[in-house]
Biopython code that builds the backbone (N, CA, C, O; Angstrom):
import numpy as np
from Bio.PDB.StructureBuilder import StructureBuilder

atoms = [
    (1, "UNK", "N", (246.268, 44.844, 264.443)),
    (1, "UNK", "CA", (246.619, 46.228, 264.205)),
    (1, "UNK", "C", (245.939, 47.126, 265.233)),
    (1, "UNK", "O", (246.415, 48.256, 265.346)),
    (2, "UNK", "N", (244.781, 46.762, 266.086)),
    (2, "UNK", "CA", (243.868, 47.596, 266.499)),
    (2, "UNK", "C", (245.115, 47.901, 267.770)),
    (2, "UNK", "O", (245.340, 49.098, 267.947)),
    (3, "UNK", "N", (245.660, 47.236, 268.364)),
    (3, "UNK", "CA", (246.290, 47.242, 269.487)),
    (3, "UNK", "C", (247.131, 48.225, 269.854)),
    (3, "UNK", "O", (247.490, 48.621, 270.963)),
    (4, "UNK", "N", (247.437, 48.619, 268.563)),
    (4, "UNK", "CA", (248.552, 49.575, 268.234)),
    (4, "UNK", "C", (247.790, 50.977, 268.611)),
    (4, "UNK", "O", (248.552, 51.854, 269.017)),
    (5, "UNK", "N", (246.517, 51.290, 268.544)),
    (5, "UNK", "CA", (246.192, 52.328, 269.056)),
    (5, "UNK", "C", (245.493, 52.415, 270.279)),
    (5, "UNK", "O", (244.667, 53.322, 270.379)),
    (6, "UNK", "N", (245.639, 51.770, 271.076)),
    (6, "UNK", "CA", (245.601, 51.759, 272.588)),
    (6, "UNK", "C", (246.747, 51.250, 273.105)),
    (6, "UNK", "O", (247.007, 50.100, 273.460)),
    (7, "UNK", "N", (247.608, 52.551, 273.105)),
    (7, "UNK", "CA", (249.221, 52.365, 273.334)),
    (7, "UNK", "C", (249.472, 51.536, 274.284)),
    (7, "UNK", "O", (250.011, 50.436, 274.168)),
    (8, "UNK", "N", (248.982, 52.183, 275.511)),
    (8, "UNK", "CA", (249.328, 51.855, 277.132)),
    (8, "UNK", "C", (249.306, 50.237, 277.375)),
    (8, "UNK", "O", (249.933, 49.556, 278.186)),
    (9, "UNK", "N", (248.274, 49.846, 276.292)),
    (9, "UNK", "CA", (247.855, 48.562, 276.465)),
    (9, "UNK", "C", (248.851, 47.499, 275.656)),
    (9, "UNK", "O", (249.300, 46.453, 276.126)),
    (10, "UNK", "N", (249.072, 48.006, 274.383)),
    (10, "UNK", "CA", (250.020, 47.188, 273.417)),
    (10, "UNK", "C", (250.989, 47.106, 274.167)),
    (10, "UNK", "O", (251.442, 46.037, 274.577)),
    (11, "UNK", "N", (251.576, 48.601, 274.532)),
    (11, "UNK", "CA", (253.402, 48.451, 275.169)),
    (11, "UNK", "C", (253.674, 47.292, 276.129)),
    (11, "UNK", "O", (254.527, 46.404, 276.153)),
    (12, "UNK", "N", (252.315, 47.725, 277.159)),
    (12, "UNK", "CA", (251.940, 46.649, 278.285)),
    (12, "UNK", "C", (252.313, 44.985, 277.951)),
    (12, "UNK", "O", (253.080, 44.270, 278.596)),
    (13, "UNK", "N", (251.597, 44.661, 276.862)),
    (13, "UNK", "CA", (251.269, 43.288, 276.214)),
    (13, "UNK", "C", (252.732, 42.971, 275.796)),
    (13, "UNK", "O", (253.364, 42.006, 276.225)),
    (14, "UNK", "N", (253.293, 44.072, 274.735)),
    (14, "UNK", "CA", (254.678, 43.612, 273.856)),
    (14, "UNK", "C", (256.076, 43.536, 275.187)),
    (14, "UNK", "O", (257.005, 42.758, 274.967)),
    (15, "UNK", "N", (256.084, 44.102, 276.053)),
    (15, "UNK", "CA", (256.503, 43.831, 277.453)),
    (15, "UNK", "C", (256.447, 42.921, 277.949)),
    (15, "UNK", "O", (257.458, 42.329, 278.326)),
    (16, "UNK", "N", (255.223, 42.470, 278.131)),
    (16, "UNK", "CA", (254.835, 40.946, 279.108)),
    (16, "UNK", "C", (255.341, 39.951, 278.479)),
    (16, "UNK", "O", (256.036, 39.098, 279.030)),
    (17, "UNK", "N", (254.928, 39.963, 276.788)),
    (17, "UNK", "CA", (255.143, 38.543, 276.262)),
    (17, "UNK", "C", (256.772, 38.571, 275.723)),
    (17, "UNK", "O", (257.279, 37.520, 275.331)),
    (18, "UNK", "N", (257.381, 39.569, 275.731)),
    (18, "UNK", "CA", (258.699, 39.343, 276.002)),
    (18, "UNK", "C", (259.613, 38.302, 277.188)),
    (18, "UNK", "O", (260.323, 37.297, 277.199)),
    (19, "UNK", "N", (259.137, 39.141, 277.949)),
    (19, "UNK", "CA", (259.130, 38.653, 279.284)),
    (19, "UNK", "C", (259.037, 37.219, 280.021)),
    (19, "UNK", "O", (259.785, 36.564, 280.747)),
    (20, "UNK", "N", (257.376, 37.014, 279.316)),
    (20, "UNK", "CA", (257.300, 35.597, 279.216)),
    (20, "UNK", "C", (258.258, 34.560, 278.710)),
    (20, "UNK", "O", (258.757, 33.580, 279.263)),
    (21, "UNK", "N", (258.406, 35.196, 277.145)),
    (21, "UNK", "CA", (259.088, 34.169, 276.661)),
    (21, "UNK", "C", (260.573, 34.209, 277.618)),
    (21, "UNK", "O", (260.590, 33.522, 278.640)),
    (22, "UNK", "N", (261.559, 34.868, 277.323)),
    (22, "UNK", "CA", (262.593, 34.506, 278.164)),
    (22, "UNK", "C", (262.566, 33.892, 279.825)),
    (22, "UNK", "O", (263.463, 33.369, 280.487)),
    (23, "UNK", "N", (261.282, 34.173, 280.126)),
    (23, "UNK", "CA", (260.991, 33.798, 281.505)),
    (23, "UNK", "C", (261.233, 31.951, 281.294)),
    (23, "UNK", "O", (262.037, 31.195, 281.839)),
    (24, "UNK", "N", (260.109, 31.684, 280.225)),
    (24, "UNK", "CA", (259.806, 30.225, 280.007)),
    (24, "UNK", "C", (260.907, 29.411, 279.133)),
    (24, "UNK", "O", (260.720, 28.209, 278.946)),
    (25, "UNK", "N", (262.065, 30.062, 278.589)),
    (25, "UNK", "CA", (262.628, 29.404, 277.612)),
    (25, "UNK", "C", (264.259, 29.609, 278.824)),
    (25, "UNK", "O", (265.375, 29.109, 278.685)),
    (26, "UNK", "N", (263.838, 30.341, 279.697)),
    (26, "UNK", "CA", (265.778, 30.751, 280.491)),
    (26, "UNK", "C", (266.857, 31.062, 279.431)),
    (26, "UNK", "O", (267.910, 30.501, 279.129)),
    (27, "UNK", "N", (266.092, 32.373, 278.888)),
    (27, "UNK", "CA", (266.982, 32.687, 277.342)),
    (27, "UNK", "C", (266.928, 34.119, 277.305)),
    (27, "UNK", "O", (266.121, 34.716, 278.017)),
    (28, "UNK", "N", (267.580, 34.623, 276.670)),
    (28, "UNK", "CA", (267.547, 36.208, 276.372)),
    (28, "UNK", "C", (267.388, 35.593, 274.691)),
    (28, "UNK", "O", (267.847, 34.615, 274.101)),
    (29, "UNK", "N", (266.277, 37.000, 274.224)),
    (29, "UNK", "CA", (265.631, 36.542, 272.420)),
    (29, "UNK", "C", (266.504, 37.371, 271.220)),
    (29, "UNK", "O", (266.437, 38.596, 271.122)),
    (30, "UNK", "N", (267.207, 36.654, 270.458)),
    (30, "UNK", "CA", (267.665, 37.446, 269.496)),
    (30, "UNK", "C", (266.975, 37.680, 268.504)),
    (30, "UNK", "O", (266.060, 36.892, 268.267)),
    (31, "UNK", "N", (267.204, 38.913, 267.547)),
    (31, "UNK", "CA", (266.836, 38.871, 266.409)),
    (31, "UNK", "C", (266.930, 38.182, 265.238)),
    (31, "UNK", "O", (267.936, 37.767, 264.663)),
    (32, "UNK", "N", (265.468, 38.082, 264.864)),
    (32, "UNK", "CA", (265.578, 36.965, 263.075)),
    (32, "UNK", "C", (266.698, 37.004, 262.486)),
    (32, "UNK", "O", (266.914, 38.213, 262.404)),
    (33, "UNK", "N", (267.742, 36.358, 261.918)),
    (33, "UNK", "CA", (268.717, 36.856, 260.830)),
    (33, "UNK", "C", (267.962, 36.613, 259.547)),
    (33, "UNK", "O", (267.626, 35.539, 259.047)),
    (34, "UNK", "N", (267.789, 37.720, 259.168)),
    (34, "UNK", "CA", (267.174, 38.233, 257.553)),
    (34, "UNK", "C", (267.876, 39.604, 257.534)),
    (34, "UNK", "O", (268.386, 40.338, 258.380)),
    (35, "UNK", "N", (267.688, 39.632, 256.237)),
    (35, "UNK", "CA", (268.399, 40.854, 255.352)),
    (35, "UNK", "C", (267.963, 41.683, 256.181)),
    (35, "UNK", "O", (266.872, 41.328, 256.628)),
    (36, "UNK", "N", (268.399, 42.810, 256.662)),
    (36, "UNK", "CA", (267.828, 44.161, 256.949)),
    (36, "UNK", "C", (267.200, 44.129, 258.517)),
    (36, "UNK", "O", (266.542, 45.058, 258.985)),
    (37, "UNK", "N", (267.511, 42.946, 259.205)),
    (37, "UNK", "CA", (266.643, 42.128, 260.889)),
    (37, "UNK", "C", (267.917, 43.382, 261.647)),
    (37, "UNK", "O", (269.097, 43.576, 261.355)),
    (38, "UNK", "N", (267.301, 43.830, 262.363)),
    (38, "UNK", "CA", (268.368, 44.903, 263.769)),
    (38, "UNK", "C", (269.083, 43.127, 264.330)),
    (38, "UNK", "O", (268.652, 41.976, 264.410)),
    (39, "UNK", "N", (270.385, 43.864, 264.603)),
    (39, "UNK", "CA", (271.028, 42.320, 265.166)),
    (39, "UNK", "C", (271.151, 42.476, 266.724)),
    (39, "UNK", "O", (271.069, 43.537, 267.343)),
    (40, "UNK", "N", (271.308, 41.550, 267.109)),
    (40, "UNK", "CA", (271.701, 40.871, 268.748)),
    (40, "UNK", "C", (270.596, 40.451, 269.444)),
    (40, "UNK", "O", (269.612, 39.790, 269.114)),
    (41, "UNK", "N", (271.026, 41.078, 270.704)),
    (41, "UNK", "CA", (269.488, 40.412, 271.724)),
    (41, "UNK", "C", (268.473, 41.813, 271.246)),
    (41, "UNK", "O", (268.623, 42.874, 270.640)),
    (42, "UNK", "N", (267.431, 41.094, 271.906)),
    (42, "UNK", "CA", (266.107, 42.088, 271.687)),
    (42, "UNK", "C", (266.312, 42.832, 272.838)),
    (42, "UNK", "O", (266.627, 42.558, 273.996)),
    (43, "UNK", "N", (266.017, 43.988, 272.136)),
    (43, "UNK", "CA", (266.056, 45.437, 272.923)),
    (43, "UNK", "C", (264.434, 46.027, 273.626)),
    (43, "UNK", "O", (263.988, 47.007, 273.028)),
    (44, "UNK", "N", (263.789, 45.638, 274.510)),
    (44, "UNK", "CA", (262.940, 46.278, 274.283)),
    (44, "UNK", "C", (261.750, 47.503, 274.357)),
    (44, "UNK", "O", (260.560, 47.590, 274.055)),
    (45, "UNK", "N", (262.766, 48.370, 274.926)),
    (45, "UNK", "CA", (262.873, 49.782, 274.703)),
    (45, "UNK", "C", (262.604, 50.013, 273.112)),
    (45, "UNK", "O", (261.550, 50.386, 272.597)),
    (46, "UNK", "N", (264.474, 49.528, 272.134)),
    (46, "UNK", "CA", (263.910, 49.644, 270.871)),
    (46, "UNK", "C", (262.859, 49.297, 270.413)),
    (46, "UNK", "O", (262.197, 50.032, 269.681)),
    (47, "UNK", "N", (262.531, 48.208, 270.726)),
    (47, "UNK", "CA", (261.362, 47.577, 269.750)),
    (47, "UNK", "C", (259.874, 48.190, 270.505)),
    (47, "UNK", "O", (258.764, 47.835, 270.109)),
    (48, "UNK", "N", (260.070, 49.092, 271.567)),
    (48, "UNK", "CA", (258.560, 50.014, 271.888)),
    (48, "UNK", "C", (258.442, 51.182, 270.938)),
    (48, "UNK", "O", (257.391, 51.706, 270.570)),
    (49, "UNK", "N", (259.905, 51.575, 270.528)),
    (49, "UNK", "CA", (260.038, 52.394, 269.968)),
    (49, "UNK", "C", (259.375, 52.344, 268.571)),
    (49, "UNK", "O", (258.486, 53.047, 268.091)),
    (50, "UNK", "N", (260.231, 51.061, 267.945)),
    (50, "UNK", "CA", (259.855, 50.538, 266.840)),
    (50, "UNK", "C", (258.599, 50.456, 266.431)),
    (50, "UNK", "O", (258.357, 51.039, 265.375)),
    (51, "UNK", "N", (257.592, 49.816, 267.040)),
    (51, "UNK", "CA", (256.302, 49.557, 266.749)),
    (51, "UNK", "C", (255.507, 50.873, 266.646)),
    (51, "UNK", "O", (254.574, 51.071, 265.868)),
    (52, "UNK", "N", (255.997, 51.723, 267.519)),
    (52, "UNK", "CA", (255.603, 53.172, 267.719)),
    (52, "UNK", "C", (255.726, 53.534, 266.724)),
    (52, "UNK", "O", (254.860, 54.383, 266.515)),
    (53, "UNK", "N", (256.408, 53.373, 265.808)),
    (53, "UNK", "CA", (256.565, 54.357, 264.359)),
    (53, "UNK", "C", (256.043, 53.534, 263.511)),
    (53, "UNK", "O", (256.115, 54.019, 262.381)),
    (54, "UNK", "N", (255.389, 52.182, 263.527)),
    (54, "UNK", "CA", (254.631, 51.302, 262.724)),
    (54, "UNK", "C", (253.202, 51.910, 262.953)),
    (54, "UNK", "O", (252.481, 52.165, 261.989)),
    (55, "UNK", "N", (252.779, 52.155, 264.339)),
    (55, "UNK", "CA", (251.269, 52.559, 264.779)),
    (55, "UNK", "C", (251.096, 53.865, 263.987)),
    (55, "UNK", "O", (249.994, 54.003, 263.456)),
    (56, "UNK", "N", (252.049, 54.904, 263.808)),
    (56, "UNK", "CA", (252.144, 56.178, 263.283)),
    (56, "UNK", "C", (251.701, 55.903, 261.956)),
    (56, "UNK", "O", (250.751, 56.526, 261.483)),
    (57, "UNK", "N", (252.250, 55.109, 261.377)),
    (57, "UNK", "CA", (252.472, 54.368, 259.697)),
    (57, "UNK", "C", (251.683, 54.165, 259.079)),
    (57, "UNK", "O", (251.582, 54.435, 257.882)),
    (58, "UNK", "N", (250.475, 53.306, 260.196)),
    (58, "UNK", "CA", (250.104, 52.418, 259.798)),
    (58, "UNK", "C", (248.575, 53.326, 260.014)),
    (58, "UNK", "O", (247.717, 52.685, 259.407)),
    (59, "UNK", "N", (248.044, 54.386, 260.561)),
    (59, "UNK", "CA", (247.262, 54.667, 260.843)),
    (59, "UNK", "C", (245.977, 55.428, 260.405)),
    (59, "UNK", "O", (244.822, 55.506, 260.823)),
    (60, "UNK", "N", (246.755, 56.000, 259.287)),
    (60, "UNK", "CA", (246.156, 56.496, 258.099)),
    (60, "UNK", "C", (245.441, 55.683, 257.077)),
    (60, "UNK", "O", (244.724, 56.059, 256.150)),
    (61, "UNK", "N", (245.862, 54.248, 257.521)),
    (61, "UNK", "CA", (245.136, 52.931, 256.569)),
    (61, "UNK", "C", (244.280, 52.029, 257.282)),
    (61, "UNK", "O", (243.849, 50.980, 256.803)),
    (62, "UNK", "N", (243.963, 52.600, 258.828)),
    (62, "UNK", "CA", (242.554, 51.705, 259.257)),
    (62, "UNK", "C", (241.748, 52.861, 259.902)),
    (62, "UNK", "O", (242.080, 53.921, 260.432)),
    (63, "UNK", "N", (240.626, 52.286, 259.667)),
    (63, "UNK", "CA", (239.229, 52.769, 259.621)),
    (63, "UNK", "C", (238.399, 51.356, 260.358)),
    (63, "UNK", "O", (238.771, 50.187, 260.464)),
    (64, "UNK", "N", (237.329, 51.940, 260.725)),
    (64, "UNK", "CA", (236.357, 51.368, 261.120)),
    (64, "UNK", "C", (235.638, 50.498, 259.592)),
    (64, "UNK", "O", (235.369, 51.215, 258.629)),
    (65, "UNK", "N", (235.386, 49.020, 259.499)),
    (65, "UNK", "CA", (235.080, 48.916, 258.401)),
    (65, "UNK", "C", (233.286, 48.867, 258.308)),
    (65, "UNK", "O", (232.821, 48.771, 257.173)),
    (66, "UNK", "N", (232.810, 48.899, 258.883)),
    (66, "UNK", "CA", (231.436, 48.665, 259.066)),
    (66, "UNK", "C", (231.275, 50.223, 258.622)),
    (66, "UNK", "O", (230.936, 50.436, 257.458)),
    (67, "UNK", "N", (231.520, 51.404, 259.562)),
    (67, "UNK", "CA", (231.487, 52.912, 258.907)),
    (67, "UNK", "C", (231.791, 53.156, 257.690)),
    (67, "UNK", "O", (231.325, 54.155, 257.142)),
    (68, "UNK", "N", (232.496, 52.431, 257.134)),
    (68, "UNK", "CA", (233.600, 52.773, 256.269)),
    (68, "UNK", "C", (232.405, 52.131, 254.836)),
    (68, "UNK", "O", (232.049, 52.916, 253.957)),
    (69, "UNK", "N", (231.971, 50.762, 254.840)),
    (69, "UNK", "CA", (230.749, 50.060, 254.085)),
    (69, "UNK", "C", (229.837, 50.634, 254.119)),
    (69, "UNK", "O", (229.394, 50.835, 252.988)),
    (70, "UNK", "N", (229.067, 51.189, 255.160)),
    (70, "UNK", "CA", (227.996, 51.620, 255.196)),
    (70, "UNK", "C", (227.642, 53.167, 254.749)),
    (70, "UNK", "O", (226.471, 53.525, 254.622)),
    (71, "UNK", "N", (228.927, 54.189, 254.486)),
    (71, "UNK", "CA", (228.804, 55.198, 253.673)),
    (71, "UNK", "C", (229.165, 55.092, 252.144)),
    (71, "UNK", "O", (228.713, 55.762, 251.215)),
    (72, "UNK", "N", (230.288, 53.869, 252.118)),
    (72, "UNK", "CA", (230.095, 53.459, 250.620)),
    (72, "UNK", "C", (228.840, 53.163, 249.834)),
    (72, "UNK", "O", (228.492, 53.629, 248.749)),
    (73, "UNK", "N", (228.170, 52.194, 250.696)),
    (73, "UNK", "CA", (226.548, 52.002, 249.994)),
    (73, "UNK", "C", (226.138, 53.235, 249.790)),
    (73, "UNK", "O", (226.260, 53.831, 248.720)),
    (74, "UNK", "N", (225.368, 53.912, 251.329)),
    (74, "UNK", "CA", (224.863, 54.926, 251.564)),
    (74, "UNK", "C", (224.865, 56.087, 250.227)),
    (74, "UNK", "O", (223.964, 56.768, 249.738)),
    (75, "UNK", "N", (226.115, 55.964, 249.960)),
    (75, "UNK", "CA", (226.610, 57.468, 248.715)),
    (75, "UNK", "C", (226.379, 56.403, 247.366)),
    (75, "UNK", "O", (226.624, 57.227, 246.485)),
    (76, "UNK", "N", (226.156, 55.482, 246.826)),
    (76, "UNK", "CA", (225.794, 54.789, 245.724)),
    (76, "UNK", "C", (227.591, 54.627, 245.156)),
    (76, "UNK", "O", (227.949, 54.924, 244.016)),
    (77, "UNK", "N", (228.609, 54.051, 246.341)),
    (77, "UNK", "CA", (229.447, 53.709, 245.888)),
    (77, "UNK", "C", (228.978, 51.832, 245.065)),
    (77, "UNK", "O", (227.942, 51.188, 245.229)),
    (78, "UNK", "N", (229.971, 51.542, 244.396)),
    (78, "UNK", "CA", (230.154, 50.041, 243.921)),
    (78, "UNK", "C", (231.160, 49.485, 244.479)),
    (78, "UNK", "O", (232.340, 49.836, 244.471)),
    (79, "UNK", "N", (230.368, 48.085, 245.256)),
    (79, "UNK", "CA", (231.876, 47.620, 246.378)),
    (79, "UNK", "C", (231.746, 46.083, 245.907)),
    (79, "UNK", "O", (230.777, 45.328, 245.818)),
    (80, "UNK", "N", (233.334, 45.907, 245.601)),
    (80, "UNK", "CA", (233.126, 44.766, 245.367)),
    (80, "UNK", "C", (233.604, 43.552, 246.696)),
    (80, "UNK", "O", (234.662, 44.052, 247.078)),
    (81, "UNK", "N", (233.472, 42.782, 247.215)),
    (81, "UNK", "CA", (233.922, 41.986, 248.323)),
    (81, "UNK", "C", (234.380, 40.669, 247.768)),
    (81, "UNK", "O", (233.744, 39.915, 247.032)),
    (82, "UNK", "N", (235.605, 40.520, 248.251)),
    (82, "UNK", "CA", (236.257, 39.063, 247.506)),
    (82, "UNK", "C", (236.337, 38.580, 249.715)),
    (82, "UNK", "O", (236.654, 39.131, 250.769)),
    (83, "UNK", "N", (235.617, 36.778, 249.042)),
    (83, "UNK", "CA", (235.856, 35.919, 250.359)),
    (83, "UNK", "C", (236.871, 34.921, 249.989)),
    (83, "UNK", "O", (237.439, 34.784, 248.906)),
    (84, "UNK", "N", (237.022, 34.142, 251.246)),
    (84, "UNK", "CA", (237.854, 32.887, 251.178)),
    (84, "UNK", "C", (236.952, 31.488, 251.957)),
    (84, "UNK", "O", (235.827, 31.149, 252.324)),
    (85, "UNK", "N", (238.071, 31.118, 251.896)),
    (85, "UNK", "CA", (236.894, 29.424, 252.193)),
    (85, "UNK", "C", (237.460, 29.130, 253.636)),
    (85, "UNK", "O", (237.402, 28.031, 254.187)),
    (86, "UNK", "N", (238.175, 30.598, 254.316)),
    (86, "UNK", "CA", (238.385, 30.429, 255.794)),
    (86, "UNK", "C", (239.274, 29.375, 256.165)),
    (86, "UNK", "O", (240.358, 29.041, 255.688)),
    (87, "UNK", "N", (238.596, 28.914, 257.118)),
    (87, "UNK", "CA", (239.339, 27.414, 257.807)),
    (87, "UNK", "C", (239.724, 26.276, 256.739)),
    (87, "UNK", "O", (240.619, 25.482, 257.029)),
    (88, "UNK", "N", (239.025, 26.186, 255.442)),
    (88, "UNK", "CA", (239.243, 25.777, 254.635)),
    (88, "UNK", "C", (240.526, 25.657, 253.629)),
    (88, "UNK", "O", (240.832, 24.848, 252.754)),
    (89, "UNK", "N", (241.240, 27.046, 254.252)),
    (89, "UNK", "CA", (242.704, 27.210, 253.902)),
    (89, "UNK", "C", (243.919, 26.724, 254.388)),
    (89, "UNK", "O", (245.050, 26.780, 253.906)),
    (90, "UNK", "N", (243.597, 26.353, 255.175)),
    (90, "UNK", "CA", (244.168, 25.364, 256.644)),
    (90, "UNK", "C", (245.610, 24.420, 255.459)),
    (90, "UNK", "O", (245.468, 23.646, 254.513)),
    (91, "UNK", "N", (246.901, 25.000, 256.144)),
    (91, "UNK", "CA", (247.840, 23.900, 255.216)),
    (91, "UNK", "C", (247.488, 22.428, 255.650)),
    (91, "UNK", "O", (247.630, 21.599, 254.751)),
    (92, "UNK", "N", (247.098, 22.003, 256.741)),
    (92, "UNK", "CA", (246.754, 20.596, 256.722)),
    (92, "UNK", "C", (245.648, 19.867, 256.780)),
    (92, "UNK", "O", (245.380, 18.687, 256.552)),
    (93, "UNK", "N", (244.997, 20.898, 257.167)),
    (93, "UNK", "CA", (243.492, 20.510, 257.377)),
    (93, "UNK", "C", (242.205, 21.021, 256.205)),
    (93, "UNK", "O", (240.978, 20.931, 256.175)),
    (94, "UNK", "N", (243.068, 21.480, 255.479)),
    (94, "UNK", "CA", (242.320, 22.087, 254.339)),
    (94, "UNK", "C", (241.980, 21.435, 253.181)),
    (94, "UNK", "O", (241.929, 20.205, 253.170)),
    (95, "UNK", "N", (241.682, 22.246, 251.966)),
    (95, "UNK", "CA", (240.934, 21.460, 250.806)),
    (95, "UNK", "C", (242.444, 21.702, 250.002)),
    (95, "UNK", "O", (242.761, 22.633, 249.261)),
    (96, "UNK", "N", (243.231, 20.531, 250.424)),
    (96, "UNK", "CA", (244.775, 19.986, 249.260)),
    (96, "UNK", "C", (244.002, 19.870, 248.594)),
    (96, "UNK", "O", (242.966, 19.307, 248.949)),
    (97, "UNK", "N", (244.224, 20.510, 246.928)),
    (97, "UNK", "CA", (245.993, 20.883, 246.747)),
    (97, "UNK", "C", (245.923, 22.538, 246.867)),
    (97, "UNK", "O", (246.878, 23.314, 246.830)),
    (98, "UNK", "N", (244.384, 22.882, 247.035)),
    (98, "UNK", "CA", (244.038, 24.507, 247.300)),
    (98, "UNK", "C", (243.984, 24.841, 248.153)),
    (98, "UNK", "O", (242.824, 25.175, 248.392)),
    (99, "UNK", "N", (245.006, 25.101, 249.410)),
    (99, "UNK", "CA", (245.039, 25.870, 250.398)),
    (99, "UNK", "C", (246.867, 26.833, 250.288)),
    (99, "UNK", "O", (247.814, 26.603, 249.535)),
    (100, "UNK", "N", (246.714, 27.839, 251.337)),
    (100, "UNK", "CA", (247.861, 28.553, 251.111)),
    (100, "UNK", "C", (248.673, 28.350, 252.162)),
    (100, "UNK", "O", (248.312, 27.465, 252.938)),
    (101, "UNK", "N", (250.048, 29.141, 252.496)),
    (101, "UNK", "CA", (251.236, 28.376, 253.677)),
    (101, "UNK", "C", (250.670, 29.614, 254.566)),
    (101, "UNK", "O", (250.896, 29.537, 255.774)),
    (102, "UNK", "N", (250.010, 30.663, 254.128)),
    (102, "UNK", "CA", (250.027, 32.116, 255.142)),
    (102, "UNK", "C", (249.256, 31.940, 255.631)),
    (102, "UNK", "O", (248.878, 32.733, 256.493)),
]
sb = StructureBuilder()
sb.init_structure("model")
sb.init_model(0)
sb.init_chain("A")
sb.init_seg("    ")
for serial, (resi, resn, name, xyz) in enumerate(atoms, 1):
    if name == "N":
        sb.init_residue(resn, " ", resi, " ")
    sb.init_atom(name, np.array(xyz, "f"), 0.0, 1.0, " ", f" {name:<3s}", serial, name[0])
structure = sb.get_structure()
């Protein structure tokens, strides 16, 4: 998500690895077919566009989290922190039958 607010740099990146891929595959990339997927080849003008209104979206919901913990304590908030078992989630390399597909 951070990428999204150092524009110059994301656009840069979501450009290149476009690029790449059709470079390396000798393909032009279509869109996912799923319900509601923009159809044909990838546009990617649109999709600078697109992400652009995700970074807008999305921006009001990240924060620095270390700032963000450390005035929660600071003010006598109650924080609760849920972990995971990390690498441990691994679909194949993990602890079967408790790991997840995401």
């Amino acid at each position: 998500v951070g990428d999204l607010y150092d524009w110059e740099y994301f656009e840069e990146k979501l450009r290149q690895n476009l690029a790449d891929l059709e470079s390396n595959f000798q393909q032009k990339f279509k869109h996912p077919t799923y319900d509601g997927a923009p159809e044909g080849e990838i546009d990617i003008e649109k999709e600078v566009a697109r992400y652009k209104v995700y970074a807008e979206k999305l921006k009001p919901f990240v924060v620095d989290t270390i700032d963000y913990m450390a005035e929660a304590f600071a003010s006598g908030k109650s924080v609760l922190i849920e972990g995971a078992n990390a690498a441990m989630l691994d679909i194949d390399f993990g602890t079967y039958p408790f790991v997840t597909s995401s």
